[in-house]
C-alpha positions as CSV (number, residue, x, y, z in Angstrom):
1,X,0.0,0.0,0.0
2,X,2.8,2.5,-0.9
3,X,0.9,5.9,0.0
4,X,3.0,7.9,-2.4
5,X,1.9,5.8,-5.8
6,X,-1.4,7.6,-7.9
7,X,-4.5,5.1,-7.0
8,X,-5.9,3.4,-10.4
9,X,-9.6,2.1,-10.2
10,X,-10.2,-0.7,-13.2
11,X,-13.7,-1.8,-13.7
12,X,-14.7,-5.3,-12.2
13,X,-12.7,-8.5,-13.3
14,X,-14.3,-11.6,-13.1
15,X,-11.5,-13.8,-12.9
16,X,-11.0,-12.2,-9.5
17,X,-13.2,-14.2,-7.6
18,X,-11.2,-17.3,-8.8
19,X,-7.8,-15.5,-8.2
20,X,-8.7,-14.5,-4.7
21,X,-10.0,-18.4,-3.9
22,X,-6.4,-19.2,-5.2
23,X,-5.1,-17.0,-3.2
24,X,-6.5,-17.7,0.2
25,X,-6.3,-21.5,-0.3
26,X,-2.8,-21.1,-0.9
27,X,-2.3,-19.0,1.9
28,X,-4.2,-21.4,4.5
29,X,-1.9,-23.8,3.2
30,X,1.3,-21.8,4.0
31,X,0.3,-20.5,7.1
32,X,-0.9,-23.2,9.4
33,X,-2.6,-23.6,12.0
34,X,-2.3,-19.8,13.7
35,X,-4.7,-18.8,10.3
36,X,-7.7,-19.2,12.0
37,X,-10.0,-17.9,8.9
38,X,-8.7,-16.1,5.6
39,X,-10.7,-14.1,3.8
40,X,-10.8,-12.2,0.5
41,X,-12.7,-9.1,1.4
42,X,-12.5,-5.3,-0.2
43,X,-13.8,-4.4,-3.9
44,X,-11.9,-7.4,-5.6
45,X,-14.3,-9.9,-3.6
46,X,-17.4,-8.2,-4.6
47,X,-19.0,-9.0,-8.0
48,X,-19.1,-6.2,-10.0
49,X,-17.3,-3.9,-8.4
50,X,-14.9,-1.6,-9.6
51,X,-11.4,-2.0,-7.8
52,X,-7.5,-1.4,-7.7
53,X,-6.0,-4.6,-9.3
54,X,-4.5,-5.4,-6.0
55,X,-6.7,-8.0,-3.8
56,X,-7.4,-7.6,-0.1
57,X,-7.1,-10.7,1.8
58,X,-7.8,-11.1,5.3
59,X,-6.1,-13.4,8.1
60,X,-7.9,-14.1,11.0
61,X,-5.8,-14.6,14.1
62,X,-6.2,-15.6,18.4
63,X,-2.7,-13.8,18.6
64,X,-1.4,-10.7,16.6
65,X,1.9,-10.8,17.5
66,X,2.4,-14.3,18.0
67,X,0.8,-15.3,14.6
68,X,3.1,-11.7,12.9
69,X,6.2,-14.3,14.2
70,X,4.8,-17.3,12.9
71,X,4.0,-16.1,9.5
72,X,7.0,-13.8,8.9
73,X,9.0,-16.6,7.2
74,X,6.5,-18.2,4.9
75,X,5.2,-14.5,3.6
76,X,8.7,-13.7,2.8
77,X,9.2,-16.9,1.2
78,X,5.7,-15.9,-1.3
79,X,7.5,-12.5,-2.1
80,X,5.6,-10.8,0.6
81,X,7.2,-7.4,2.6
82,X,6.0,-6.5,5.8
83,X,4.8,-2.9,6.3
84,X,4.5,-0.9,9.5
85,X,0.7,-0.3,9.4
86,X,-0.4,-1.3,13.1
87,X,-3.6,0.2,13.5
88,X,-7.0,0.4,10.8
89,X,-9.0,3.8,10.6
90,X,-11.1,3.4,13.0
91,X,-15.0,4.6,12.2
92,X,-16.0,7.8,13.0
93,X,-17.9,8.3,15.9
94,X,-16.6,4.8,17.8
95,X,-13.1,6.7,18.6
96,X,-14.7,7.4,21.8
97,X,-16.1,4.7,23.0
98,X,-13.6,2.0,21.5
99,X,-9.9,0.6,22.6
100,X,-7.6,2.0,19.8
101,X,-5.7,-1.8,20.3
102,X,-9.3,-3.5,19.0
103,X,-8.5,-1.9,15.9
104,X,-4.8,-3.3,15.6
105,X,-3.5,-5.0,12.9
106,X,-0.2,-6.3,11.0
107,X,-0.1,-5.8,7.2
108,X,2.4,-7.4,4.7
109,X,2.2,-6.7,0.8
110,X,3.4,-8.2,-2.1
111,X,3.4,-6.6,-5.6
112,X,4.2,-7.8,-8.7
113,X,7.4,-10.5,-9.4
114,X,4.6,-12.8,-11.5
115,X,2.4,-12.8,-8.6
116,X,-1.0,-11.2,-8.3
117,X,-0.6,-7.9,-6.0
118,X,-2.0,-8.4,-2.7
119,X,-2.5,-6.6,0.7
120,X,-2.5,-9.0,3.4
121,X,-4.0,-7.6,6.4
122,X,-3.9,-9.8,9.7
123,X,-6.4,-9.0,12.4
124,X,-7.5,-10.4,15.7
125,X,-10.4,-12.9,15.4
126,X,-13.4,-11.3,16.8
127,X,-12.1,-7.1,16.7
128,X,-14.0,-4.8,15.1
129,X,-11.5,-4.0,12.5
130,X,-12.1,-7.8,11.4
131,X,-15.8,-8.1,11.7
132,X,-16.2,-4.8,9.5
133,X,-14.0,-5.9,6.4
134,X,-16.6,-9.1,6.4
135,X,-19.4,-7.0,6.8
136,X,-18.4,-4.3,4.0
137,X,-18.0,-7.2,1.7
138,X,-20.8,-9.3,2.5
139,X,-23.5,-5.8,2.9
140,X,-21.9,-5.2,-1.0
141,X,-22.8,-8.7,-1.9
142,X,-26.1,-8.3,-0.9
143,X,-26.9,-5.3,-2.1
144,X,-26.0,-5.3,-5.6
145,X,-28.0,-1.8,-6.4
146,X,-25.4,0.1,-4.4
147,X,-22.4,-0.8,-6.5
148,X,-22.7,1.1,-8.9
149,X,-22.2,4.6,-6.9
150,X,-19.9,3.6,-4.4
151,X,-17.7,2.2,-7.8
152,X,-18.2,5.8,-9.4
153,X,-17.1,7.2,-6.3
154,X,-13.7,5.3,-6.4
155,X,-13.0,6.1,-10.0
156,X,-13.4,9.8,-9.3
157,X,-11.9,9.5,-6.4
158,X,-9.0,8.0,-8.0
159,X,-8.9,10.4,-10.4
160,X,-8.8,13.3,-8.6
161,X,-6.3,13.0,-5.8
162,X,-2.2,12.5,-6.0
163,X,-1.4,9.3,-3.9
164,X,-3.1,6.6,-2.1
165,X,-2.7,7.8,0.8
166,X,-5.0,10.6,-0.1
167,X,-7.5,8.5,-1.5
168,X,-7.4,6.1,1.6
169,X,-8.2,9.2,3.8
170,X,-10.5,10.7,1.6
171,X,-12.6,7.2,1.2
172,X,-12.6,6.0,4.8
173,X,-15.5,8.5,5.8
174,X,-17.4,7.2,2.9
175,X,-16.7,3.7,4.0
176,X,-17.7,4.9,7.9
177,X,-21.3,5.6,6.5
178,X,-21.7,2.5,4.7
179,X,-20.7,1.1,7.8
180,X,-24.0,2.7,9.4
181,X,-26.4,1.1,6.3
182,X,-24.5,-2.1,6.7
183,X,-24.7,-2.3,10.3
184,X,-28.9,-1.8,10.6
185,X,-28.6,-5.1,7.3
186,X,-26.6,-7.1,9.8
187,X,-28.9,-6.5,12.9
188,X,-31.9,-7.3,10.5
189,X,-31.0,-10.1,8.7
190,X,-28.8,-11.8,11.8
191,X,-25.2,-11.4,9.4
192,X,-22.4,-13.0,11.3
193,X,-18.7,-12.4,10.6
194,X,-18.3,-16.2,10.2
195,X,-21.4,-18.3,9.8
């Protein structure tokens, strides 16, 4: 997730729902045991969704830093470079009445060398930071009419600011509202992280 390179929003690929199956079956594979669940969440995972070519996989985990020293050596050994991104935005309007550490992380990236880029975010099973990448995706899966303007969004998005960074910080309050929408789905239809 290098903040500094210009974003680039492709429209929807359908070979990445094979890809990102690939992907996490080859990861499960790799990382043993201390994988509890691994997931592929952000735009890539939702059908018909515009997205960065890059997929998002999540790595569920009992122990952050316990599963950070288990996995080190076999993410390395995939091409994958640890980055030191230790905490996810956290949504606005829970600053206050959430533990900044629920929302920790540990994030490794790999890009390009004939391998599919990926940002591999690993997050404690149960936090809140976990639970909302699976309830982002899965509220997008269901809701197929809402795709198209949160993908517009993106593209413009991407088209209109310098660096990923920027577009990061500019869609993360857009993401917060969803959050709200996708929150009142889950409480209605009974939506758990991992059925």
């Amino acid at each position: 997730m290098p903040e500094h390179e210009k974003p680039v929003v492709v429209p929807h690929d359908p070979e990445w729902d094979a890809g990102g199956r690939e992907l996490c079956g080859l990861l499960r594979e790799r990382l043993g045991p201390s994988a509890l669940h691994v997931d592929h969440i952000g735009s890539t995972s939702v059908p018909g969704m515009a997205a960065k070519d890059i997929y998002d996989v999540q790595v569920s985990v009992a122990d952050l830093d316990g599963a950070a020293a288990v996995f080190e050596a076999p993410l390395v050994a995939l091409g994958f470079v640890r980055a030191p991104y230790l905490r996810d935005h956290v949504p606005a309007g829970r600053e206050a009445a959430e533990d900044p550490a629920d929302w920790a992380k540990r994030y490794w990236s790999q890009r390009g060398e004939g391998a599919p880029d990926v940002n591999l975010h690993v997050r404690r099973a149960g936090s809140p930071n976990e639970r909302l990448a699976l309830l982002f995706r899965d509220w997008l899966r269901a809701t197929p009419e809402a795709i198209p303007a949160y993908a517009r969004f993106k593209c413009v998005l991407a088209g209109a600011v310098p660096d990923t960074g920027t577009y990061a910080d500019v869609k993360d309050p857009v993401v917060d509202l969803v959050a709200v929408v996708a929150e009142q789905w889950a409480a209605t239809t009974g939506w758990s992280p991992h059925p």
